[in-house]
Structures are given as structure tokens and as C-alpha cells.
N, C-alpha and C positions, 0 to 999 in steps of 0.2 A: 680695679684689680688688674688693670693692664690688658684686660682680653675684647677681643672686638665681638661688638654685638650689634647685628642690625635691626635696627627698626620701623616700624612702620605708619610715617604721618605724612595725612589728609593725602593717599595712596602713594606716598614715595618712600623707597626705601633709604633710610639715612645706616649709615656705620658710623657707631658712637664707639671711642676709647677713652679714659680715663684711668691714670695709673699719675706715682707717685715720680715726680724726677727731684731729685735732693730734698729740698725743703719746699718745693712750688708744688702744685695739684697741675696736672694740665691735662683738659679737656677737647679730644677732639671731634668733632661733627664733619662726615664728607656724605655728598650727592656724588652724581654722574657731572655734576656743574658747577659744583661750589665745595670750599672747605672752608671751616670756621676753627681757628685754633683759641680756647683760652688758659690762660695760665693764672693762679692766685696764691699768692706771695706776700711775703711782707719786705718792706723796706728798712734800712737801718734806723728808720724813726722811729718802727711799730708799726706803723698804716699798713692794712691790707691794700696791696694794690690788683686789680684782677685787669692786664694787659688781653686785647682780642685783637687776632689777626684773620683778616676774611680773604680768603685768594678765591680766585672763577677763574672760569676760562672769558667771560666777557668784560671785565673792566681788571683796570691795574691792582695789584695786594694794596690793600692798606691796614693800619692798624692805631688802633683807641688803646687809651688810658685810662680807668677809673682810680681813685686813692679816697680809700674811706677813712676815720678817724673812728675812733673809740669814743663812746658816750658817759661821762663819768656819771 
């Protein structure tokens, strides 16, 4: 719904957003130390692809690729 909500796991407060951007879902998760961004999508093929980008303030951002296929 686009609205920030925070929550609370194994006594840390996380802020969760999730909201619509064009046709991706993108999910974000931040701490005081870390952010997790994911986004799920489809590619021109059909494959859902769910892309995750992890930024901190202690190591460099990087960022994964999953690409599923459909099960006939």
C-alpha cells in the first residue's frame, strides 16, 4: 500500500514498505544498519524475475538475481 510500517523482529525494529512501481512489486526492508531492497517482475520472456539489492553501512551494495519459469 506504499505506507511505511515498522516492525518488530527478534527485538529490532525493521521499516517495511511495499507499494506498486509500474508493473514490479518493490519491497523494501531498512534497520539502523542495513537495507534490503526487492523488486518482482516479469521479463519479456514471462519469467518472474525477483531482483534483491542489500546496502549497510559495513560492506559494499550488491545485488542477486533470481528468474523462475512457469511449471506447465
Amino acid at each position: 500500500d506504499g505506507k511505511n510500517v515498522e516492525m518488530n523482529v527478534d527485538g529490532s525494529r525493521i521499516k517495511v514498505e511495499t507499494k506498486w512501481e509500474k508493473s514490479s512489486l518493490r519491497q523494501e526492508f531498512a534497520s539502523s544498519r542495513r537495507k534490503i531492497i526487492r523488486s518482482w517482475g516479469f521479463d519479456p520472456a514471462g519469467h518472474l524475475v525477483l531482483t534483491m539489492r542489500v546496502e549497510s553501512m559495513m560492506m559494499a551494495p550488491g545485488e542477486s538475481r533470481a528468474v523462475f519459469d512457469r511449471q506447465p
